[in-house]
Every structure is written in structure tokens, then in C-alpha cells.
N, CA, C and O of each residue as an XYZ file, in Angstrom:
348
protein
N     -75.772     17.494    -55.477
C     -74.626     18.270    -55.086
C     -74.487     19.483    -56.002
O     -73.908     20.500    -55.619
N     -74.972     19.374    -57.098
C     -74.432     20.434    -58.129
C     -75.425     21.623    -57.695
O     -74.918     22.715    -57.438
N     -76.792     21.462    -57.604
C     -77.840     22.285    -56.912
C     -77.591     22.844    -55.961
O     -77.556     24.072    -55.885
N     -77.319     21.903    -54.849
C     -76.689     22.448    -53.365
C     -76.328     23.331    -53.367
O     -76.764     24.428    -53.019
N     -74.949     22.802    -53.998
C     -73.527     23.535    -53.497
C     -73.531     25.142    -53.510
O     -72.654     25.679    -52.834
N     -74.243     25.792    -54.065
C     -74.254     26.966    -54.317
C     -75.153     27.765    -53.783
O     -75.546     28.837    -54.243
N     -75.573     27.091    -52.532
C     -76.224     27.868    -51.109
C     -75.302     27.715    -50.241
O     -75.052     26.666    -49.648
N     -74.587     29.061    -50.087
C     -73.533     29.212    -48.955
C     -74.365     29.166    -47.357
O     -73.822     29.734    -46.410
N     -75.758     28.418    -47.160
C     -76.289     28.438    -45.379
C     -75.975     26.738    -45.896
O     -76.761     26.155    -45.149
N     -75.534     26.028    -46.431
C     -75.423     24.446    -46.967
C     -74.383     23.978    -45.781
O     -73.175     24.159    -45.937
N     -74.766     23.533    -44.911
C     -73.734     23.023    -43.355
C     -73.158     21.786    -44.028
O     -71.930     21.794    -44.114
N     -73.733     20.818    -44.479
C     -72.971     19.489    -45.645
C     -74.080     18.757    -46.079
O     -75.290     18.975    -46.018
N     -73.357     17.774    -46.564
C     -73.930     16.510    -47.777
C     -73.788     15.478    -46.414
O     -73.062     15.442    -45.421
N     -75.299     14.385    -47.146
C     -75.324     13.420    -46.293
C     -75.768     11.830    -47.154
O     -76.904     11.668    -47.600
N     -75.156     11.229    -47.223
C     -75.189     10.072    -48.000
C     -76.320      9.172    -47.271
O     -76.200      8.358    -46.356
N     -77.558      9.635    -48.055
C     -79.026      8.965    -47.433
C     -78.757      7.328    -47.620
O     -78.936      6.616    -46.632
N     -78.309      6.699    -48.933
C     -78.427      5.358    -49.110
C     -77.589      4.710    -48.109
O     -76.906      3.901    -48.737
N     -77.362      4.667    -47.161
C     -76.820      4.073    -45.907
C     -77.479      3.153    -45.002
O     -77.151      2.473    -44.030
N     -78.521      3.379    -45.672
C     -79.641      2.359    -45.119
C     -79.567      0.873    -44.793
O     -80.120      0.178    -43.940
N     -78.354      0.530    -46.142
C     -78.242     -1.062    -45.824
C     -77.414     -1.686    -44.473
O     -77.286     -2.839    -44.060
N     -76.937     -0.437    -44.007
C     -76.297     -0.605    -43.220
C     -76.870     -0.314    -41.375
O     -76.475      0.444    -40.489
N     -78.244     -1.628    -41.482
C     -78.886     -1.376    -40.377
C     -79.470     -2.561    -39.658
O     -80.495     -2.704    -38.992
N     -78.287     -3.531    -40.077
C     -78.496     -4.920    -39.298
C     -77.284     -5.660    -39.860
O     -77.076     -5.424    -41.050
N     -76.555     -6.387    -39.345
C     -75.537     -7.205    -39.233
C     -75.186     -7.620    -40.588
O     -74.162     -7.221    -41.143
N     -76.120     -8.506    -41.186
C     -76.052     -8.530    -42.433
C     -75.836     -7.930    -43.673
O     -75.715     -8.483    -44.766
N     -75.796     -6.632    -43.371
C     -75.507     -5.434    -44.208
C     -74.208     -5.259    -43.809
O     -73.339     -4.923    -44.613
N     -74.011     -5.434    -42.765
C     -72.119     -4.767    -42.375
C     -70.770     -4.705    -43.467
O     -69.869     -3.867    -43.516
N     -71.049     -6.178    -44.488
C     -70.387     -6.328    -45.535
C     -70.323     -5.188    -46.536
O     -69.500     -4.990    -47.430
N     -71.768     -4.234    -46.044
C     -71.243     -3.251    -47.380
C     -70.828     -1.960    -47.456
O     -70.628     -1.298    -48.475
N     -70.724     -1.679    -46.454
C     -69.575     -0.972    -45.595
C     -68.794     -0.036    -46.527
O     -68.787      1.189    -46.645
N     -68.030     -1.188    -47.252
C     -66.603     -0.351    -48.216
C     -67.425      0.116    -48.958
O     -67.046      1.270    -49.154
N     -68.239     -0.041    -49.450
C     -69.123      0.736    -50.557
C     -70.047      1.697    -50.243
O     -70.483      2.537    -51.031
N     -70.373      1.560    -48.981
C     -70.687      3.267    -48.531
C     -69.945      4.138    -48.725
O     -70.203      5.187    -49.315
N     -68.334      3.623    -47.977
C     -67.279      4.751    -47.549
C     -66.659      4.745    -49.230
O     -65.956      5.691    -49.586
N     -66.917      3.839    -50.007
C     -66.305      4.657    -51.843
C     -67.492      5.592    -52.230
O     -67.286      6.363    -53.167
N     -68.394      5.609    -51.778
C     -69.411      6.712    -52.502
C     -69.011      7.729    -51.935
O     -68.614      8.638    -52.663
N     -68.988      7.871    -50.828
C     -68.845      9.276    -49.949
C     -67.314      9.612    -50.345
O     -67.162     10.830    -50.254
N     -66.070      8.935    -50.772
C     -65.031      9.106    -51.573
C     -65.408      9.547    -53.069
O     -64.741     10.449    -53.577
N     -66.408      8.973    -53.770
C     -66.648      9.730    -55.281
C     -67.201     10.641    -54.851
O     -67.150     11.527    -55.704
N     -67.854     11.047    -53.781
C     -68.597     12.106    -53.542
C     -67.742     13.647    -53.861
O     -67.936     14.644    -54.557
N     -66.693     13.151    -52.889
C     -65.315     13.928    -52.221
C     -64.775     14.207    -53.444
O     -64.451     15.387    -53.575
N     -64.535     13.351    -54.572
C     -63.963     13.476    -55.326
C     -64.506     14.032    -56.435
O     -63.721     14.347    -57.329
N     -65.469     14.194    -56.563
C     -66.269     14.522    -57.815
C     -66.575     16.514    -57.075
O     -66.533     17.426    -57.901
N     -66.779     16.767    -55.933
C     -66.774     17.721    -55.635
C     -65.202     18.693    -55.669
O     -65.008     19.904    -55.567
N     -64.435     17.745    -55.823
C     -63.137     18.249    -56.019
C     -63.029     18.692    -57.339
O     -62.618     19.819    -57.618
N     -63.353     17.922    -58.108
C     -63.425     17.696    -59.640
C     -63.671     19.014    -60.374
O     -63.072     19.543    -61.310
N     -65.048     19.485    -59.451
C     -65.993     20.465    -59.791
C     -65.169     21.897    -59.433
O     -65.299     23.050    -59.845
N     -64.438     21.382    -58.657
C     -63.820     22.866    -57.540
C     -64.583     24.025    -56.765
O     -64.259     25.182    -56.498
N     -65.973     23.102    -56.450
C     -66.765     23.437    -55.727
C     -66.155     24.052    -54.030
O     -65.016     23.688    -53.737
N     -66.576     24.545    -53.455
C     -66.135     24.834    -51.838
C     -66.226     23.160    -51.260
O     -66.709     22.058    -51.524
N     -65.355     23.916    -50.254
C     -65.234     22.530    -48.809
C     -66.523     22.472    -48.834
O     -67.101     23.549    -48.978
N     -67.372     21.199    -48.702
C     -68.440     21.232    -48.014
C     -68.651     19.995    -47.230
O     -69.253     19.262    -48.015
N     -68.500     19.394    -46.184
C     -68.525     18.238    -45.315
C     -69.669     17.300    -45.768
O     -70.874     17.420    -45.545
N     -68.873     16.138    -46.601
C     -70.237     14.780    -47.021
C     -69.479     13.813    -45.650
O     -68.346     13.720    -45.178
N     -70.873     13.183    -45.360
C     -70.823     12.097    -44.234
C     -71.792     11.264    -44.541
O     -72.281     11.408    -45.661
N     -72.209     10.437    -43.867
C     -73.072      8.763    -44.227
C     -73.624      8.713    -42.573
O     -73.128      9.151    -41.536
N     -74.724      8.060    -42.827
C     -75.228      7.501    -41.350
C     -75.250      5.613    -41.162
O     -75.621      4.831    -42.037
N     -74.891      5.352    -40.180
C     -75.597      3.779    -40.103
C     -76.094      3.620    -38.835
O     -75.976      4.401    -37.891
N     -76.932      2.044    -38.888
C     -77.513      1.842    -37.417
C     -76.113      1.857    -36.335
O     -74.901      2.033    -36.457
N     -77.019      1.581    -35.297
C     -76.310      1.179    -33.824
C     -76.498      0.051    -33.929
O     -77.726      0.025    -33.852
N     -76.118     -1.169    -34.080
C     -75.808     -2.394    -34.153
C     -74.912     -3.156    -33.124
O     -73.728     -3.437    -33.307
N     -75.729     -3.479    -31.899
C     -74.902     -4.024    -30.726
C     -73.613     -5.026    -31.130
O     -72.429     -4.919    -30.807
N     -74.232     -5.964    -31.893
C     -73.224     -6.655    -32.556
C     -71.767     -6.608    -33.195
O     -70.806     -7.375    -33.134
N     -71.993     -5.413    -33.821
C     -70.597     -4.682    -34.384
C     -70.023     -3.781    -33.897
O     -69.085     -3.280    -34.517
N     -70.460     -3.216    -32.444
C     -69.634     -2.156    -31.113
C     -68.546     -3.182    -30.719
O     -67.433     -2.852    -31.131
N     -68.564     -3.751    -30.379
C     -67.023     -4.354    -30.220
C     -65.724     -4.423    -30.673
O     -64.695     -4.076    -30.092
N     -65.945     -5.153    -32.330
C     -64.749     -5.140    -33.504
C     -64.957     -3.231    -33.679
O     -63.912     -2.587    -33.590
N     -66.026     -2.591    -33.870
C     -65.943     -1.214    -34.107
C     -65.051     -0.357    -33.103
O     -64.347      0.573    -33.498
N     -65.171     -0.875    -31.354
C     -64.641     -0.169    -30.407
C     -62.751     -0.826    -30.982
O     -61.793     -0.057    -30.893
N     -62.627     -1.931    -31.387
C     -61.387     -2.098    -31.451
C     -59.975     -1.035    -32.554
O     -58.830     -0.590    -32.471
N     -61.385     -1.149    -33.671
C     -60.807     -0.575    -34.928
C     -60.483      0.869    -34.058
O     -59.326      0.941    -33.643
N     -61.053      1.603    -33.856
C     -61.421      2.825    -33.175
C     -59.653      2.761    -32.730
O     -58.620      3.159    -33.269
N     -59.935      2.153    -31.664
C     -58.416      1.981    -31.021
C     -56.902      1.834    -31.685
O     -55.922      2.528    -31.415
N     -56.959      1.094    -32.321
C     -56.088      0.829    -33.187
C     -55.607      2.104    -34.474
O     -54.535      2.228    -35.067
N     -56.680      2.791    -34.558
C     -56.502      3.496    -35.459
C     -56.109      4.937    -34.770
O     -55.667      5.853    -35.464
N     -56.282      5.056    -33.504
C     -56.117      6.263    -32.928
C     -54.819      6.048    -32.328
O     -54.346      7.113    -31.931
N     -53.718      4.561    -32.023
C     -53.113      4.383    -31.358
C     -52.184      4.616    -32.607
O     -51.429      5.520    -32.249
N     -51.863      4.256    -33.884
C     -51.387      4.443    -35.181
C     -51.065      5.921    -35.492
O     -50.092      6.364    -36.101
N     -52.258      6.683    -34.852
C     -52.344      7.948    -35.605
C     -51.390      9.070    -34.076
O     -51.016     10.243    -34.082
N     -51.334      8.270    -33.271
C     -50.526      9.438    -31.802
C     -48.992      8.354    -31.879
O     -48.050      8.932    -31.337
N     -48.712      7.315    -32.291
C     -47.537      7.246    -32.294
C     -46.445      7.331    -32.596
O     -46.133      6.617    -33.550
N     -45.420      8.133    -32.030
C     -44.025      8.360    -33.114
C     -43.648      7.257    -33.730
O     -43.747      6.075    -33.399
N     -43.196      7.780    -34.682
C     -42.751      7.164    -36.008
C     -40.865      7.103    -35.296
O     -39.904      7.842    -35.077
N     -41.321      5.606    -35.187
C     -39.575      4.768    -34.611
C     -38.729      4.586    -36.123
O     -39.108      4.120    -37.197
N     -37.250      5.244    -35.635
C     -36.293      4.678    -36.655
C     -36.199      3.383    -37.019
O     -36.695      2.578    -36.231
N     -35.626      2.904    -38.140
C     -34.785      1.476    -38.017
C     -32.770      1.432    -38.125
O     -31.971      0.577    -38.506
N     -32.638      2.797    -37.580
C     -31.185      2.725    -38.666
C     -30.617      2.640    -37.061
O     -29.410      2.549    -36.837
């Protein structure tokens, strides 16, 4: 990142070690992809480097499209709904 960053044609960062995340059994490590790509975020903040978009890849894993299609939902249904009083 420190190399990178300072080619303004740099479209983003891509978190290669994502790899473990390419069969079912790997699914557990998940949170620890998405904290790297958070120190990533954060350490580029740190620096006060430019915006530059870090992302991660994983497999297509038939197995985990389901609970994945749910989260999906849930999180988009959270994020469009008004915020109800209690008073």
C-alpha cells in the first residue's frame, strides 16, 4: 500500500489472502478477512493517504448462497427502514 498509493491510475487494493475462503470449511474465517481489509482501511487512514477502494475476493460456494442470500436481506431491510419512535 505504501508503494501503491502514490500512482494516481491505482483504481484499488485487493486483499489476495482470501483464498481460505474457497470451500465451506474456510467460511469460519470470514471475520478475519473482513478485520484485515478494516486494518487495511485503517492504516490507510492513519497514513492520510487518498480514498483508495480495498476489497477481498472469495469462492462461489453453493453451500453458503442461502444463509448469504438471507444476510443480504436482512441487512438491506435494516438499512431502508424508518427508524419507529417509542414515546
Amino acid at each position: 500500500m505504501d508503494v501503491f498509493q502514490q500512482y494516481d491510475n491505482l483504481a484499488g487494493l485487493l486483499d489476495r489472502k482470501t483464498r481460505v475462503i474457497n470451500t465451506i470449511a474456510g467460511s469460519p474465517s470470514a471475520p478475519y478477512v473482513k478485520a484485515a481489509v478494516t486494518d487495511m482501511k485503517a492504516y490507510m487512514a492513519a497514513k492520510k493517504y487518498r480514498s483508495i477502494p480495498i476489497g477481498y475476493s472469495a469462492a462461489d460456494i453453493a453451500e453458503l448462497r442461502p444463509g448469504l442470500a438471507e444476510t443480504i436481506w436482512r441487512v438491506a431491510m435494516i438499512s431502508i427502514s424508518p427508524l419507529t419512535s417509542t414515546a
